[in-house]
C-alpha positions as CSV (number, residue, x, y, z in Angstrom):
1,X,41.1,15.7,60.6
2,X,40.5,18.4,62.9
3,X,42.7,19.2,66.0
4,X,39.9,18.2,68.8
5,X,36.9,16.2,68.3
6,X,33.3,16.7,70.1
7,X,30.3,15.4,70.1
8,X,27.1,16.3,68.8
9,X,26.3,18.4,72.1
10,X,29.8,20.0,72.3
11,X,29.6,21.2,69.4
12,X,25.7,22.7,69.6
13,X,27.0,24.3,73.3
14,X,30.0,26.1,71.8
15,X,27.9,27.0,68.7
16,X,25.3,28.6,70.5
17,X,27.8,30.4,73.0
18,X,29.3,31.5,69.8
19,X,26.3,33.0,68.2
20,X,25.0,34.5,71.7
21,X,28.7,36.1,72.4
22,X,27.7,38.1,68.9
23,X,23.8,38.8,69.2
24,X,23.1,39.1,72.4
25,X,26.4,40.8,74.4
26,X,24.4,41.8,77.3
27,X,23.4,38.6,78.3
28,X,26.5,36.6,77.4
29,X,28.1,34.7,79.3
30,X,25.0,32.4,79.1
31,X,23.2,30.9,82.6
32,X,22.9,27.1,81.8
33,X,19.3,28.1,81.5
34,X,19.9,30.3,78.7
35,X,22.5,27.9,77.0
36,X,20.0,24.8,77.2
37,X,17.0,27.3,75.7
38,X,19.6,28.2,72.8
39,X,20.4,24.4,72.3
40,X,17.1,23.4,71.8
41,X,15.6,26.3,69.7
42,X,13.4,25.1,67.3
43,X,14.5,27.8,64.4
44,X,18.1,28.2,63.1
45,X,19.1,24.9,63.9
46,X,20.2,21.8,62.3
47,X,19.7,19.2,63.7
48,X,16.7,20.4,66.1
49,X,17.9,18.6,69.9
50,X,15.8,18.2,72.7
51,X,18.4,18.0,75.3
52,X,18.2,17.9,79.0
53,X,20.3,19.9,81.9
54,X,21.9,17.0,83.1
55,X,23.0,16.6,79.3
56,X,24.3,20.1,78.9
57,X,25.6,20.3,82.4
58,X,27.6,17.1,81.5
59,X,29.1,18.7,78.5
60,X,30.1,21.7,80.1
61,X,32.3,19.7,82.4
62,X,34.0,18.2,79.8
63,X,34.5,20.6,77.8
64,X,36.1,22.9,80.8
65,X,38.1,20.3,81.3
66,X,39.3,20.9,77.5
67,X,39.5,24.7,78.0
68,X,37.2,25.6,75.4
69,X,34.4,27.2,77.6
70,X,35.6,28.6,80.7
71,X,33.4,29.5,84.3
72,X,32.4,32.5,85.5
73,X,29.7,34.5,88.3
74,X,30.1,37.6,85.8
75,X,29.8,41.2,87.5
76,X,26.3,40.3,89.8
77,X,28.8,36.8,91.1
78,X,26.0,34.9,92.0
79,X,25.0,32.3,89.4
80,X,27.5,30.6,87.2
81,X,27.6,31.1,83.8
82,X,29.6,29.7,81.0
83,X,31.9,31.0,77.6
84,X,33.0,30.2,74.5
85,X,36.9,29.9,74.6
86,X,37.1,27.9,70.8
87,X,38.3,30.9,68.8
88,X,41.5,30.7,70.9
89,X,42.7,27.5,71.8
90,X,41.8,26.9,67.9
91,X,43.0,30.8,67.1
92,X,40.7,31.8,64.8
93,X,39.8,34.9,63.9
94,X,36.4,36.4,64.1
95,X,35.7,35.8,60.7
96,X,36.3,32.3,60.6
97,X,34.9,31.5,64.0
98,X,31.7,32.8,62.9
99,X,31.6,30.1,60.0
100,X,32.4,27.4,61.9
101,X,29.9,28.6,64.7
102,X,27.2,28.5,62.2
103,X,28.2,24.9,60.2
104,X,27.9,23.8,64.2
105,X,24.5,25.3,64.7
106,X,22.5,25.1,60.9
107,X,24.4,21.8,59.6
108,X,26.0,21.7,56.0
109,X,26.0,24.7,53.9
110,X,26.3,26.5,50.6
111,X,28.7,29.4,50.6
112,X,25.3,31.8,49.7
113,X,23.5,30.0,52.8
114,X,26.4,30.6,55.0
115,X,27.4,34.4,54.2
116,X,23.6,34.6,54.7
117,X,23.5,32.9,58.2
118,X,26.9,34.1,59.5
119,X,25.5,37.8,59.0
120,X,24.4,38.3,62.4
121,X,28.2,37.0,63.6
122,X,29.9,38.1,61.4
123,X,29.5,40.4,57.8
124,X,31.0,39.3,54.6
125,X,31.1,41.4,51.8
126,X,30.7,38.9,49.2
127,X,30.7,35.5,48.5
128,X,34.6,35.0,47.5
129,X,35.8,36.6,50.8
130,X,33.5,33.8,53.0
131,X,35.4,31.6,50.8
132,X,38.0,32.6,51.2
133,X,38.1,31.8,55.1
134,X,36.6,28.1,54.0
135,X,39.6,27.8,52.3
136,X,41.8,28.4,54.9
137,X,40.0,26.3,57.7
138,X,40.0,23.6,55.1
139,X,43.7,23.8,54.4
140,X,45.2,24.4,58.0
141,X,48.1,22.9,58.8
142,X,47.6,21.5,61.9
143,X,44.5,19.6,60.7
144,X,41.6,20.6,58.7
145,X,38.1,21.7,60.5
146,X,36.0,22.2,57.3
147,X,34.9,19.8,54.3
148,X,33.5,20.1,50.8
149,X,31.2,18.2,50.0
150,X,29.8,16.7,46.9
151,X,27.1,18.1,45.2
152,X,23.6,17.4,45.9
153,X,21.4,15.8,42.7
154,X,20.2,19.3,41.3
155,X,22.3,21.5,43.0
156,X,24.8,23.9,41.4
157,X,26.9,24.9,44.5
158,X,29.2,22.8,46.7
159,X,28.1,22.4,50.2
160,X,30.9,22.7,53.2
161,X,30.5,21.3,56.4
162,X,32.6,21.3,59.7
163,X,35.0,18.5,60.9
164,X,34.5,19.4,64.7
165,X,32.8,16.0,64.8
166,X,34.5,14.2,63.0
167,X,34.7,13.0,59.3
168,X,31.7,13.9,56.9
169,X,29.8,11.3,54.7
170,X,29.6,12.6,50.9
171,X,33.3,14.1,50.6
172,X,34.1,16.0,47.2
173,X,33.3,13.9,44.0
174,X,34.2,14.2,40.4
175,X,31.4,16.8,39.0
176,X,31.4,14.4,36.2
177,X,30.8,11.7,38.3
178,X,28.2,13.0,40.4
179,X,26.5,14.0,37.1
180,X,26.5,10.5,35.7
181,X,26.7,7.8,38.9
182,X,22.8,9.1,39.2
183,X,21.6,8.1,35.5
184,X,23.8,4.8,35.7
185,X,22.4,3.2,38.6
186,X,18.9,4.2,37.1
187,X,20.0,3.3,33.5
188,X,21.1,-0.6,35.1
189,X,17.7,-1.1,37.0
190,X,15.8,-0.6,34.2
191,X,17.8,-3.2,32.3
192,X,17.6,-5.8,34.8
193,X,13.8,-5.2,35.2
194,X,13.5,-5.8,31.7
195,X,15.4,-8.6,31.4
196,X,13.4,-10.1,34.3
197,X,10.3,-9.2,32.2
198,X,11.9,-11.3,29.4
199,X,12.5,-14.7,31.3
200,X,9.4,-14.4,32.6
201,X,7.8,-14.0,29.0
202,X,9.7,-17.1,28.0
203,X,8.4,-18.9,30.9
204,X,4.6,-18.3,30.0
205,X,5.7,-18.9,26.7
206,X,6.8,-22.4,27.0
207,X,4.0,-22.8,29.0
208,X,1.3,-22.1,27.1
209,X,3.1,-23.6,23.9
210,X,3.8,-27.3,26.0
211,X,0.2,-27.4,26.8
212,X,-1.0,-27.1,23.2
213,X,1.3,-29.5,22.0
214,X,3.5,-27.8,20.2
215,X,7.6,-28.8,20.2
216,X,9.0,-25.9,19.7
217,X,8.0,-22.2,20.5
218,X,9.5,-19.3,18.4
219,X,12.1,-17.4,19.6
220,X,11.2,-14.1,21.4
């Protein structure tokens, strides 16, 4: 479990002030204007919202509240904007903070999906050192903020997702099991459809063999 929990909204606010803090410096810290066009972009995000300013104004106060995005009129000091403060209440270091900021934004993830996304944040070399970092925010002692989950049917990688919202569906399985649990169920449908083919086969059976006088029908 992680060491703060948000909802949906909180977590798509501090994602996108994340991801602007990186891409776009000059503009950041973001007007709510700017951090309500962010939350509901239609590309590069997972789920797409559709959120109003009273919803992201709402948030904002409650996540000040919490310290993790923090006021301010920037150099011009007339309109308010807001920042990210996540990476240090949760000290996290840019690398991390960049993964988390894009499980937030984009949903679950493969390790190739996420060095991918995070590139823009924040640049992996390869695939083992973004693994790295999952590994650590999935094994922190004051409460885990990342998840593996189980494999989708077809897929050869592991998706991870964040914990920021609480507990994921679909937690790590048995690769074994996730092979097999699949055919089973299939395997045990087809049976039982057969063997309600079967009855009914009797039934017309009997039927047909009661109306031409005969006792005793063979056996099927």
């Amino acid at each position: 479990m992680s060491e703060l929990l948000l909802d949906p909204i909180e977590a798509r606010i501090l994602g996108v002030l994340a991801e602007k803090q990186a891409t776009t410096p000059d503009v950041y810290p973001l007007t709510v204007n700017a951090l309500l066009s962010g939350c509901n972009q239609k590309t590069s995000r997972d789920p797409v919202m559709n959120l109003s300013e009273s919803e992201v104004l709402a948030s904002l106060e409650e996540l000040r509240g919490r310290t993790l995005v923090l006021e301010t009129y920037g150099a011009s000091g007339r309109v308010l904007r807001y920042a990210q403060n996540l990476d240090r209440v949760l000290k996290l270091p840019p690398a991390a903070h960049a993964v988390l900021a894009v499980l937030m934004l984009r949903g679950p993830q493969t390790p190739g999906e996420l060095r991918g996304n995070c590139d823009r944040l924040y640049h992996f070399p390869d695939i083992s050192a973004l693994e790295g970092y999952l590994d650590e925010l999935a094994d922190r002692p004051t409460g885990a903020l990342v998840m593996k989950l189980a494999k989708q049917p077809g897929s050869r990688e592991h998706r991870y997702a964040h914990l920021l919202c609480g507990e994921v569906a679909f937690a790590t399985a048995p690769a074994s099991a996730e092979a097999e649990e699949p055919r089973a169920v299939g395997h045990a449908a087809e049976l039982t459809r057969l063997r309600q083919e079967v009855v009914e086969l009797r039934r017309l059976v009997d039927h047909l063999y009661a109306e031409l006088g005969v006792a005793e029908p063979p056996s099927l």
